[in-house]
N, C-alpha and C positions, 0 to 999 in steps of 0.2 A: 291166667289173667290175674293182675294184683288185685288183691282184695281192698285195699285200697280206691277200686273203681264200684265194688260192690255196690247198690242200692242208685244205680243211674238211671234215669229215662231221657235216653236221646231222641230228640224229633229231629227225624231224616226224611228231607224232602228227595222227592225221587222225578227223573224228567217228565214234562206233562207234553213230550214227544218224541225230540231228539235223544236217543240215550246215550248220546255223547256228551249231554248236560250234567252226568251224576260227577260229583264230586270226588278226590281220593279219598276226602276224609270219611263223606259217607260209604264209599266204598269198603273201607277199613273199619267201620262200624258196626255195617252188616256182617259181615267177616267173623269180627271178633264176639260182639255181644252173646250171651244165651242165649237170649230168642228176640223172636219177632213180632209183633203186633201188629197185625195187617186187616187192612178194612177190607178186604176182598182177597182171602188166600188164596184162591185159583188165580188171579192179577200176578200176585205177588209171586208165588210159585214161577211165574212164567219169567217174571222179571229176573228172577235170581238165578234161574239155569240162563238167560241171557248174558247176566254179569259172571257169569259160572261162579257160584257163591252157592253154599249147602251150609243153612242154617235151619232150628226151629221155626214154624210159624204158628201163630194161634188167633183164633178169630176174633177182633174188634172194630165192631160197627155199629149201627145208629139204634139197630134192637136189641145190644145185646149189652151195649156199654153201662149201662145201672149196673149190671148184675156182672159183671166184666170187673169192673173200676176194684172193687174191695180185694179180688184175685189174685191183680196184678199189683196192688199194693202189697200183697203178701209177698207175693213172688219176687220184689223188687227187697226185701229185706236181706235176699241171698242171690240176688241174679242182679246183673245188666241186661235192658231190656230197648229195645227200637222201635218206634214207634212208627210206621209207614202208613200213606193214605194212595189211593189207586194212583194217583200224579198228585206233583205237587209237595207242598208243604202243608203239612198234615194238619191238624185242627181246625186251620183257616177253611171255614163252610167246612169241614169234614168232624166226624168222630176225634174225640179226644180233650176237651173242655175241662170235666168232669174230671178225670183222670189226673191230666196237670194240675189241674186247682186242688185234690185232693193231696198228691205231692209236695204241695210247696205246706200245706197242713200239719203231714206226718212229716215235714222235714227232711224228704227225699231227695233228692238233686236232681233236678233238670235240665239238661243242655242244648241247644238248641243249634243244627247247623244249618247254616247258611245256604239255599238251594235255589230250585225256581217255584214262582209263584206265578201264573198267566196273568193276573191282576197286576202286578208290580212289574214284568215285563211289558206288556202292551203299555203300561203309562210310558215306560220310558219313551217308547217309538211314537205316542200320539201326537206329540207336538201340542199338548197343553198345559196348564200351567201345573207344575206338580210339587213346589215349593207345602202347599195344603191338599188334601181331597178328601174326598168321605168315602169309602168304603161300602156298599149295601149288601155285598153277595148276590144271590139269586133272586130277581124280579120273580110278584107274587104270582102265583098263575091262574085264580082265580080274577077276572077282568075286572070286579068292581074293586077287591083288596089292591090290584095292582094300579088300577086307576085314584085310588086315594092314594096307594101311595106315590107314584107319580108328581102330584100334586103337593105332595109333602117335601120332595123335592126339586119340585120349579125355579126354588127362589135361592136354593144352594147360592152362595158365594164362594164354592172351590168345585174343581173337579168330581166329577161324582163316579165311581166306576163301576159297573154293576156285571153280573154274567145271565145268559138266558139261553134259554134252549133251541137249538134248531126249530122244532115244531110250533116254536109261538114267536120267533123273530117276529114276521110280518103283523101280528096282532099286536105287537109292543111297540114295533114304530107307528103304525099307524096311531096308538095311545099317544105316543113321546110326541109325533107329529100335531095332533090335536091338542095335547094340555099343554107342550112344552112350546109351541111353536112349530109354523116349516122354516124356518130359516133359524131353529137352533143349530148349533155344529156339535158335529156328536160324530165319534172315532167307532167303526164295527172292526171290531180285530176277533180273529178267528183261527183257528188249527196253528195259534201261538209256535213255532220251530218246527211244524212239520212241513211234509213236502207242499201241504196248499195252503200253506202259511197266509196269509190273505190280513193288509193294514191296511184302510181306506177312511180320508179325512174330507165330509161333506156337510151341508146341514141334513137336518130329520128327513126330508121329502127328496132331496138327490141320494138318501143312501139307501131309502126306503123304494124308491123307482128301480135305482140299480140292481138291489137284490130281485124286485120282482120279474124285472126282465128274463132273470138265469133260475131259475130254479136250485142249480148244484151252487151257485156261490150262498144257498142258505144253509147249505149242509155243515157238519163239522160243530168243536164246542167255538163258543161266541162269549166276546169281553166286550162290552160294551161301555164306551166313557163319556159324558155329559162336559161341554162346557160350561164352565160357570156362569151366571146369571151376574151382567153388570149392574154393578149398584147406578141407580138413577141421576144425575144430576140434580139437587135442588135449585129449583124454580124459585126467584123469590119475586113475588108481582112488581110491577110498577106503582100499584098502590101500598105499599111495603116499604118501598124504596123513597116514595115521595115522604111521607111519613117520618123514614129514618131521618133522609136528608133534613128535613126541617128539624128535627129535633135536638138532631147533634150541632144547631147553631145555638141552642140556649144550653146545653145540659152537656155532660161528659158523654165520650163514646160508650163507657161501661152503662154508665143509668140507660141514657137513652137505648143501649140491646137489650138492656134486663126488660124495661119498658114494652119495648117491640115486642119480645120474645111473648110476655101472658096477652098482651091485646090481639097479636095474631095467631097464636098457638104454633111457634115455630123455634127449632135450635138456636139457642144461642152462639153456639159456633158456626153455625150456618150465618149468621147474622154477622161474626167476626171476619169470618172469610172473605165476606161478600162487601164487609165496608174498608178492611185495610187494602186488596186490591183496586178498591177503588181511587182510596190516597194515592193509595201508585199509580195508579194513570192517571189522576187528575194533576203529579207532581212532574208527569211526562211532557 
């Protein structure tokens, strides 16, 4: 290898089912690198007599990454190193934070390839809006922390996409159903590219029935994505409006919204909207 390449850390996402999803480039990463860092070597092990690959592996995971992290900055001073998490693209909710961040520190190189992510797959198929979203990882699994947090995202204005566990699905919809609404619409995507790949677009309370009906469709990992919460319409009273109208017969449009705006405690631009569409239908 050229030395040249010396002092690299590749994050190489690996399939999170299909393993017809790996990449060449990762493919050729693994391959060549010196070693491996793997958050489950027995996983990884398995994966690479799969890919028929015979490299180094060495252990990085969530108890051991402090005492990990300074090691493999050593070892990157004369090695190319690969960073893998059990599926997936590694850092994201996985081990490796710490690691990169301490990288970009010592002026190490980072490279990052392009793989799959179950979070970024499922949005594509949910049919929601994905232009923004928010990201949360893993819903809390104690009910009071997950119930506040819930709550803390009710009133999102983007996409929200979260993952949960088989074992507490039903306890999370039936929260999502209660704080969020039953008639939010909310996407359960599950075993992302495997054979019981499973995408279903409903609100909280038909998706929360459906799973209970079957028992095995709660099986498998689970992505879960929030529609956004629409922003409300402002209301502006008829006592607002009567007010406005009179006023804007003695005084300019501007004074008379400044006016409105501190006597009623209300937007200004709410008040512009609401009086230039009026010109226009009254010009109709």
């Amino acid at each position: 290898m050229n030395n040249k390449n010396i002092g690299i850390l590749y994050i190489v996402p690996t399939p999170i089912g299909n393993i017809q999803d790996i990449s060449d480039r990762a493919l050729n990463i693994l391959k060549t690198v010196h070693l491996i860092i793997a958050e489950n070597t027995k996983y990884t092990n398995n994966l690479l007599k799969i890919l028929k690959i015979k490299n180094t592996i060495i252990s990085f995971h969530k108890y051991n990454e402090n005492n990990q992290t300074q090691k493999i900055i050593s070892l990157l001073k004369t090695k190319t190193i690969a960073l893998v998490s059990n599926a997936g693209t590694p850092v994201i909710n996985d081990p490796g934070y710490e690691l990169v961040h301490t990288c970009h520190k010592e002026n190490i190189t980072v490279i990052p390839i392009p793989g799959p992510c179950a979070a970024i797959t499922a949005l594509s198929a949910s049919g929601l809006s994905s232009n923004t979203f928010y990201y949360a990882g893993f819903i809390p699994k104690k009910k009071n922390t997950r119930i506040n947090f819930l709550k803390k995202i009710k009133n999102k204005q983007t996409t929200v996409i979260l993952y949960e566990s088989c074992h507490r699905i039903i306890h999370t919809l039936n929260d999502i159903t209660n704080i969020l609404g039953s008639k939010r619409k909310i996407v359960f995507a599950k075993e992302i590219t495997k054979k019981w790949e499973k995408i279903k677009y409903g609100t909280s309370i038909q998706i929360l029935t459906w799973l209970q009906k079957d028992p095995c469709r709660q099986k498998g990992e689970i992505t879960l994505l929030i529609k956004h919460k629409k922003k409300k319409k402002k209301i502006i009273s008829s006592k607002i409006k009567k007010t406005l109208h009179l006023l804007i017969k003695y005084l300019s449009m501007k004074k008379s919204i400044e006016l409105i705006s501190k006597i009623f405690k209300i937007k200004k631009n709410d008040l512009y909207k609401y009086t230039i569409n009026q010109f226009q239908h009254d010009k109709k």
